[in-house]
C-alpha positions as CSV (number, residue, x, y, z in Angstrom):
1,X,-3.4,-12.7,-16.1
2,X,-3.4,-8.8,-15.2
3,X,-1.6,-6.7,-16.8
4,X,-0.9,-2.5,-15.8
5,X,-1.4,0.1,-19.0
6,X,-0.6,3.4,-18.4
7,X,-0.8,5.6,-21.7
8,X,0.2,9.0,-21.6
9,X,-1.2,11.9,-23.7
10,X,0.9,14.1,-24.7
11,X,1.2,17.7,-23.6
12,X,0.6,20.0,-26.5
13,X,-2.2,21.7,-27.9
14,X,-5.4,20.0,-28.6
15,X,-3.7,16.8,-27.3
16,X,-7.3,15.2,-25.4
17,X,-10.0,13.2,-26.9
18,X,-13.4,11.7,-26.5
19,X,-13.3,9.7,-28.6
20,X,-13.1,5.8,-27.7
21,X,-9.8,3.9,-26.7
22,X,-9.3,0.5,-28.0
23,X,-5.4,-1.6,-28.2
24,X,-4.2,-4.8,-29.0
25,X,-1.3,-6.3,-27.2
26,X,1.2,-8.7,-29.5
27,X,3.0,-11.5,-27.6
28,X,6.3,-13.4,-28.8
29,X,6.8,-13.2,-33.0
30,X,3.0,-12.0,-33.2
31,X,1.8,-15.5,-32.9
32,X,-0.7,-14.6,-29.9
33,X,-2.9,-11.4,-29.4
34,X,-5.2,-10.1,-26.5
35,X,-7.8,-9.5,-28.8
36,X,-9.4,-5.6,-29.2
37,X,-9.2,-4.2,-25.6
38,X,-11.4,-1.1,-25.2
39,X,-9.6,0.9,-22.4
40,X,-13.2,2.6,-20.6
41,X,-12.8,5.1,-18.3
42,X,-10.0,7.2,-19.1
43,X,-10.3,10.6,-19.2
44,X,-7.3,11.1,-22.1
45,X,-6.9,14.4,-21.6
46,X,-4.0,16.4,-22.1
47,X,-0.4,15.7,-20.1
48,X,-2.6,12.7,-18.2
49,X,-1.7,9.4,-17.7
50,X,-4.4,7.1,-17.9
51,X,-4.0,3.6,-15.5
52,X,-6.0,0.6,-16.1
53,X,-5.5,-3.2,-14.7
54,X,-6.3,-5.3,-18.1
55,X,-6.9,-9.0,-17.3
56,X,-6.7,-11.8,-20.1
57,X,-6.7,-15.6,-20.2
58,X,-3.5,-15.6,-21.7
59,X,0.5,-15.1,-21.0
60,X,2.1,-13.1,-23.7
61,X,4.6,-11.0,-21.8
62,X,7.1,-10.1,-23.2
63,X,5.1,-8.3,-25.9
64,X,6.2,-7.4,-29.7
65,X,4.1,-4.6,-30.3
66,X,1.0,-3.2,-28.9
67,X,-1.5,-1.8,-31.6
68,X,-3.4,1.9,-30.0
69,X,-5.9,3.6,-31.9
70,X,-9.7,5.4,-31.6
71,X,-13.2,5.3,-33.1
72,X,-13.0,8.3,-34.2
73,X,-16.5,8.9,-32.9
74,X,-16.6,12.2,-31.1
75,X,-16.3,16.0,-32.0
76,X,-12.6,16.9,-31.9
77,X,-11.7,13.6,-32.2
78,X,-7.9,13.6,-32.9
79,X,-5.3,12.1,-30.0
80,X,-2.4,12.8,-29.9
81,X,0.0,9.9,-27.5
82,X,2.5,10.3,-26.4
83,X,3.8,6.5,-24.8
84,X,2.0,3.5,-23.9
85,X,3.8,1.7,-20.9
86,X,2.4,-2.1,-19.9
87,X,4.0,-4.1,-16.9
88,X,3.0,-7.9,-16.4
89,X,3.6,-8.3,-12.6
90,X,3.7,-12.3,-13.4
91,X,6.8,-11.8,-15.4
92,X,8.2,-8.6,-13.5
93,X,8.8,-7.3,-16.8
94,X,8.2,-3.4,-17.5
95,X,7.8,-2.2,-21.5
96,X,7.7,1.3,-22.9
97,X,6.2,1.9,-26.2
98,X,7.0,5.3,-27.5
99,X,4.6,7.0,-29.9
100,X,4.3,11.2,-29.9
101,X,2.5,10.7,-33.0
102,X,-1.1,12.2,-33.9
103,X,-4.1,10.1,-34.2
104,X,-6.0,12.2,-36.1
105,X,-7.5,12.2,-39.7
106,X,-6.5,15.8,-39.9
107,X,-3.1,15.7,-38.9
108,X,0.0,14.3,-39.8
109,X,-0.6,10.8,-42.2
110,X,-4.1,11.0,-40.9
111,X,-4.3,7.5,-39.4
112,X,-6.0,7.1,-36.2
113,X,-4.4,3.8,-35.5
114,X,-1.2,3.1,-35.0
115,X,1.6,0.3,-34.4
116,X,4.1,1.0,-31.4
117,X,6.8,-0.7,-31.0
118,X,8.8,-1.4,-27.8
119,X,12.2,0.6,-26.4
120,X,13.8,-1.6,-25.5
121,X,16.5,0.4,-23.3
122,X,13.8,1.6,-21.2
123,X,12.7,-2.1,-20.7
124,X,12.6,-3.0,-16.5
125,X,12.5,-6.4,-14.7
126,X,11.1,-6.0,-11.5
127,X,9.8,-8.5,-9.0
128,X,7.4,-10.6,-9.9
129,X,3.7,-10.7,-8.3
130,X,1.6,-14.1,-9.0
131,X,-2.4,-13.7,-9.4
132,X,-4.7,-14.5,-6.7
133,X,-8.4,-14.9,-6.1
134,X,-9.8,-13.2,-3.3
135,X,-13.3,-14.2,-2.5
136,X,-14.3,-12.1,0.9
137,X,-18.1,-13.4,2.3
138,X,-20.1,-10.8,4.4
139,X,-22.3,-12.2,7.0
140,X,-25.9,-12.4,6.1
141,X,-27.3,-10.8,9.8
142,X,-28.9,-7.5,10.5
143,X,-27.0,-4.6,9.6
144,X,-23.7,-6.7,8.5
145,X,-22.9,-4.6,5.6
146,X,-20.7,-1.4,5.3
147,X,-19.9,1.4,3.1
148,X,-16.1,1.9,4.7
149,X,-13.4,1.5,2.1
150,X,-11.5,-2.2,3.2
151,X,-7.9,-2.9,3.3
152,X,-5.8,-6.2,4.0
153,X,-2.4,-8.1,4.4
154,X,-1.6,-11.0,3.7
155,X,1.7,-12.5,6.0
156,X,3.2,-15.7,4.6
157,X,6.5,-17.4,5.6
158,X,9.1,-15.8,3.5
159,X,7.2,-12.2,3.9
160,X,4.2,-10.1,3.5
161,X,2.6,-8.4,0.5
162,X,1.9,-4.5,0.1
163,X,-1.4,-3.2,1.8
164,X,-4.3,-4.0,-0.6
165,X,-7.2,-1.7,-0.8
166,X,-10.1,-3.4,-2.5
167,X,-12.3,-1.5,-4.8
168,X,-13.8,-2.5,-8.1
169,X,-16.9,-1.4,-10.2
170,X,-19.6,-3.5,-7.6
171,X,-21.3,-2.1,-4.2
172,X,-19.3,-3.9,-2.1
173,X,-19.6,-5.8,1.5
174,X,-23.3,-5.5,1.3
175,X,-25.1,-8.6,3.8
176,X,-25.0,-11.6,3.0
177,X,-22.8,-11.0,-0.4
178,X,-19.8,-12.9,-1.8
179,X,-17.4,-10.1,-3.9
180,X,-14.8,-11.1,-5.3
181,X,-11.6,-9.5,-6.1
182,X,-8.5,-10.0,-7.9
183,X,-5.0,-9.2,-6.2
184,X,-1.0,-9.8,-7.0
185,X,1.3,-10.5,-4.3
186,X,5.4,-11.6,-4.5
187,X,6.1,-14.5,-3.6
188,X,5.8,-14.5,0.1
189,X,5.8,-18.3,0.7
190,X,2.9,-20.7,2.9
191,X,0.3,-18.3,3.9
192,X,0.2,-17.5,7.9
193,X,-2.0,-15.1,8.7
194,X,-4.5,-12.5,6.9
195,X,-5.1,-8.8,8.8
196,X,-8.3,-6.8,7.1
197,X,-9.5,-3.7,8.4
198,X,-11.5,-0.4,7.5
199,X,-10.7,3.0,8.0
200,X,-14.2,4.3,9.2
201,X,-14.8,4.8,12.7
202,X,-18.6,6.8,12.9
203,X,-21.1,4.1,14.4
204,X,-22.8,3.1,11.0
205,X,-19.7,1.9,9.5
206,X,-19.4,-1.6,11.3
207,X,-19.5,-4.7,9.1
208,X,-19.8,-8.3,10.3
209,X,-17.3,-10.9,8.1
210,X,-18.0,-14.1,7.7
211,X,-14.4,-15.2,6.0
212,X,-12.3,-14.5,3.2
213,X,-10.4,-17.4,1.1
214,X,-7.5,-17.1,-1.0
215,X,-6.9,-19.1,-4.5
216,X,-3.3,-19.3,-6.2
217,X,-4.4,-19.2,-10.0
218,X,-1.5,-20.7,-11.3
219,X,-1.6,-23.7,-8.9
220,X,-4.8,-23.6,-7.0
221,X,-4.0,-23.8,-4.1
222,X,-6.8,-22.5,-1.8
223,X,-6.6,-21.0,1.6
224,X,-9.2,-20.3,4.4
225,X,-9.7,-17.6,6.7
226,X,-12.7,-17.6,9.0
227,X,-13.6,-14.7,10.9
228,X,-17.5,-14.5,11.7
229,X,-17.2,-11.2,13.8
230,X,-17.8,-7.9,13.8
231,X,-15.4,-4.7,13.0
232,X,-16.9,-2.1,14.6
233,X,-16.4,0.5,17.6
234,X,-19.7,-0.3,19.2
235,X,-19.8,-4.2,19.0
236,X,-17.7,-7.3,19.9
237,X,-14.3,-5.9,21.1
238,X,-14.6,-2.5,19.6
239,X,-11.9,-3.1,17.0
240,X,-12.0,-2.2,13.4
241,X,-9.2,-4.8,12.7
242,X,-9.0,-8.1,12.7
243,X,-6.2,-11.0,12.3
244,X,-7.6,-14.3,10.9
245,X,-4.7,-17.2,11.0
246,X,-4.5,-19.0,7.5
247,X,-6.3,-22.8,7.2
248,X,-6.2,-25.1,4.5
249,X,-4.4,-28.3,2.7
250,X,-1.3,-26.6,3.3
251,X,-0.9,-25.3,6.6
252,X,-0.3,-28.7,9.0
253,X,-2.0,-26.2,12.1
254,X,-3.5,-22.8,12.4
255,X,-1.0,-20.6,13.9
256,X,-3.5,-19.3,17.8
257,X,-5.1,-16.0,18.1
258,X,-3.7,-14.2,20.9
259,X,-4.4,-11.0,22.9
260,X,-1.6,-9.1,24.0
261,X,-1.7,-6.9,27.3
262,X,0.3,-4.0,26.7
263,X,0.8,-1.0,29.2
264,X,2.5,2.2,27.9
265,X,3.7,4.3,30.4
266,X,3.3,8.1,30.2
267,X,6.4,9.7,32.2
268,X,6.0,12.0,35.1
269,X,7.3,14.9,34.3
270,X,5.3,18.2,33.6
271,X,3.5,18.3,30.1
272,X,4.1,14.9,29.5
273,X,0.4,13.9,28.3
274,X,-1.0,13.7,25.0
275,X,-3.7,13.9,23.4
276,X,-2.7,13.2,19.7
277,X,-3.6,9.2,18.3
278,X,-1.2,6.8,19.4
279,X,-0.2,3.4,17.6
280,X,1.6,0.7,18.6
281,X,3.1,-2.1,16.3
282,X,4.6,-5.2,17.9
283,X,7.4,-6.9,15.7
284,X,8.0,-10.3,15.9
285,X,9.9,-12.9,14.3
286,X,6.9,-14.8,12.5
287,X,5.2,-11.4,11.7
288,X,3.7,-8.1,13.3
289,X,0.6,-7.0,14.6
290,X,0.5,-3.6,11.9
291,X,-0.4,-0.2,13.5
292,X,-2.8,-0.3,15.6
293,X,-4.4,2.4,17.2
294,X,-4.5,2.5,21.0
295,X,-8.4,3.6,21.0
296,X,-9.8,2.3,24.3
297,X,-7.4,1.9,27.8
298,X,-8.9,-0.9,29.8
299,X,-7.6,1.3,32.9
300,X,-8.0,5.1,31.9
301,X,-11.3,7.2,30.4
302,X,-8.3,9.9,29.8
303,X,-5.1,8.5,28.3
304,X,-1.5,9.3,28.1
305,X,-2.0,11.8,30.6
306,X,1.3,12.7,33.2
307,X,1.8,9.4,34.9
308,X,-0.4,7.4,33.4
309,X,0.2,3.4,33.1
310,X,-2.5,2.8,30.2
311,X,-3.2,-1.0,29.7
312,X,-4.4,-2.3,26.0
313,X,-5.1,-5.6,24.6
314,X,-4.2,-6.1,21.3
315,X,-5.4,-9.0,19.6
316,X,-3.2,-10.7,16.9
317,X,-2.3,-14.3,15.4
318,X,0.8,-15.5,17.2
319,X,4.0,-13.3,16.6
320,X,6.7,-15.9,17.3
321,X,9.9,-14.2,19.2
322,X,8.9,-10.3,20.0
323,X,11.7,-8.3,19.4
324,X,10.6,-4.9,19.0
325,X,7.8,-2.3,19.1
326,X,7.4,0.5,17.1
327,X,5.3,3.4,19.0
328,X,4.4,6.9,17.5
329,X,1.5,9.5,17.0
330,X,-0.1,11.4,14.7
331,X,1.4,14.8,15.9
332,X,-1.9,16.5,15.7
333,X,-3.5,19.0,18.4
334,X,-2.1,21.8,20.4
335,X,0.9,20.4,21.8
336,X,0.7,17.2,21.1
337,X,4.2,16.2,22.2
338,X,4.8,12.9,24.4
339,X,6.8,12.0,27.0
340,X,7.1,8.4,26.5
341,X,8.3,6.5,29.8
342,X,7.9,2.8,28.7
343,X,6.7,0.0,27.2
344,X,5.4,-3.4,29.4
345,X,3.9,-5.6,26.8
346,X,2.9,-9.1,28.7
347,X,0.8,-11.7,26.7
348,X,-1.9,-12.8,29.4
349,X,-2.8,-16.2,30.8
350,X,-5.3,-18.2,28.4
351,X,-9.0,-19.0,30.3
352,X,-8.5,-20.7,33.3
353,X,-5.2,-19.8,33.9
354,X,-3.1,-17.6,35.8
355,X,-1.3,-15.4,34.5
356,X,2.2,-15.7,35.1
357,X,2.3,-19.3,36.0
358,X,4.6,-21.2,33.9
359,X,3.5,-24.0,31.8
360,X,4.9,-26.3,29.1
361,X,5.8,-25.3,26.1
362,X,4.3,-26.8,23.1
363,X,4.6,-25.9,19.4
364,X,3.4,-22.7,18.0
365,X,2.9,-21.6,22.0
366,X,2.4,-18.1,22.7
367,X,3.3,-19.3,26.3
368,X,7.0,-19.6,25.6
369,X,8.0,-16.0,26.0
370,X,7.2,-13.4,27.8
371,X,8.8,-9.8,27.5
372,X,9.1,-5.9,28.7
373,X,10.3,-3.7,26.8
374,X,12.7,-0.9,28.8
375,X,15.4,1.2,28.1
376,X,18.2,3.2,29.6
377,X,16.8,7.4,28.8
378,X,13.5,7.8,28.9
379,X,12.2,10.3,25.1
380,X,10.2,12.5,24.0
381,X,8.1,11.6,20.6
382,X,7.7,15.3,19.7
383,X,6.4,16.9,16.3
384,X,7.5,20.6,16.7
385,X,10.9,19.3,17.1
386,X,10.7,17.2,14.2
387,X,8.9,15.1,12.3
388,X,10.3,11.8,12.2
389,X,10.7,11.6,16.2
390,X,7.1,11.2,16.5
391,X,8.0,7.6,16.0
392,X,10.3,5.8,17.8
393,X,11.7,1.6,17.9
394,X,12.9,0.2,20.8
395,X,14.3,-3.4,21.0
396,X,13.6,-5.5,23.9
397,X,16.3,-6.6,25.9
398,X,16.9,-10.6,27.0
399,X,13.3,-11.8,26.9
400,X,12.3,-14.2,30.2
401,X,11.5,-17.6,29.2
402,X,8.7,-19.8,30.4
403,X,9.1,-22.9,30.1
């Protein structure tokens, strides 16, 4: 179990320390303890709160008390805290424990150890997050390994959890390697779908993923994610994100992996064109596809110029009913204002199809719908005017069924 400690130092005079860290956290009546816990890495200096993710085998939220103290090892040794606060996301419970005490031999009482005891009108429920295992297995090819910092999402039937980015102490996403993280996510139901992605775009950033797998600690339930592709701008697809659908005991059939041909028109009207980034986020009723950055038109070398139809494919486990898109820019550059026409998003005919043909609907079919996306007033997304129009939502109207 993980739990959050932030302890703050207080913000007076010779408040810092070097000195070593160490607590004990107390469960119910005292009858459990998570042992001496040295907190490593904090600076402890003064008016700082220190954060650190404490994992132990056990569950003894709410806590009783929480024992702080120091070694009393370095020059200037005396702390003075101010409040130690400690959140167990498995119990959604929040717990301030006031100090603004010394810790010092030469201060005060002298002790340089102290019991805190909890507040208990500062005490918060919030909702609770469940442990997960993430095990994430980079391909052991040539040049498979990256130094970009990684992010992912995880979509599951009743939601989708924050945007996770994984760091710990290790070099990670090296070739042929197997790190391991661990995560906390709500309760978000069956998993459907994992996104991952990495924010580097320079050509010796790509990395090559083999898959990524999923365990529930509580109940073990294990999920699968195979990928076995590159993210990078100068192999595969050129994308530096990727949607892998969700496998395992659980899911009775992979949700499809589908690429969606959208075309964003640019109106024609004089200083229409852009050249800020543009993203794009299609919103369905079964999940979204995230921002995504429109990097490469299949049509255009220069895009979201004056009149311009620019056609991207944007590749994403199946969305369900599309409803919406949500379509901005950066706002960066000399005038980097947009005169957005429309949207046509059109999902395109699967191999040896054609596309637009009707066909039978079967479960979990992509096929079923198709849409456009228009409205009545063509807009400008704009930064000088302000801010917020730089992204705009439009809802689609009556989709055309294929059936």
């Amino acid at each position: 179990i993980i739990y959050n400690v932030q302890v703050m130092t207080g913000d007076i005079r010779g408040a810092g320390t070097n000195s070593k860290i160490h607590m004990v956290m107390h469960g119910f009546k005292g009858l459990r303890n998570s042992g001496k816990i040295f907190l490593e890495g904090g600076a402890f200096e003064r008016a700082l709160i220190d954060i650190f993710n404490v994992e132990i085998c056990e569950l003894i939220s709410p806590l009783s008390r929480v024992t702080i103290g120091h070694d009393n090892g370095a020059v200037g040794a005396g702390w003075y805290c101010e409040k130690v606060v400690i959140y167990c996301p498995f119990t959604g419970i929040e717990q301030t424990f006031p100090c603004g005490m010394w810790l010092d031999e030469d201060e005060g009482d002298g002790l340089i150890e102290r019991e805190l005891y909890e507040m208990v009108s500062l005490r918060q429920k919030k909702h609770k997050k469940y442990p997960w295992s993430l095990w994430i297995w980079t391909s052991d090819i040539k040049g498979a390994g990256t130094d970009a910092q990684v992010f992912l999402q995880i979509y599951g039937e009743k939601g989708k959890s924050d945007e996770i980015k994984l760091e710990n102490n290790s070099d990670n996403f090296e070739q042929g390697q197997i790190d391991k993280f661990m995560i906390e996510m709500p309760d978000i139901g069956r998993l459907l779908k994992l996104r991952i992605w990495h924010e580097k775009r320079n050509p010796f950033a790509g990395w090559h993923l083999a898959k990524v797998t999923l365990f529930k600690m509580l109940t073990m339930d294990k999920y699968s994610f195979e990928c076995g592709r590159w993210l990078d701008i100068n192999e595969d697809d050129n994308e530096i994100v990727r949607e892998l659908p969700a496998k395992g005991t659980l899911t009775d059939e992979p949700l499809p992996l589908i690429k969606y041909l959208v075309t964003i028109c640019t109106g024609n009207v004089s200083g229409s064109g852009t050249d800020a980034r543009v993203f794009l986020n299609i919103i369905g009723d079964m999940g979204d596809t995230g921002e995504r950055l429109m990097f490469m038109s299949k049509n255009n070398v220069n895009k979201f110029e004056k009149g311009n139809h620019d056609e991207f494919l944007i590749e994403s486990v199946f969305l369900g009913q599309v409803c919406r898109v949500r379509v901005g820019h950066d706002g960066r550059g000399g005038g980097c204002g947009w005169y957005l026409d429309k949207v046509l998003p059109l999902e395109p005919a699967r191999p040896g199809e054609s596309q637009g043909v009707p066909r039978q609907a079967k479960k979990h079919s992509p096929s079923s719908v198709s849409w456009v996306f228009l409205w009545a007033s063509s807009r400008w997304g704009t930064c000088p005017e302000s801010l917020t129009r730089t992204v705009r939502y439009y809802k689609s109207h009556r989709p055309l069924r294929l059936i």
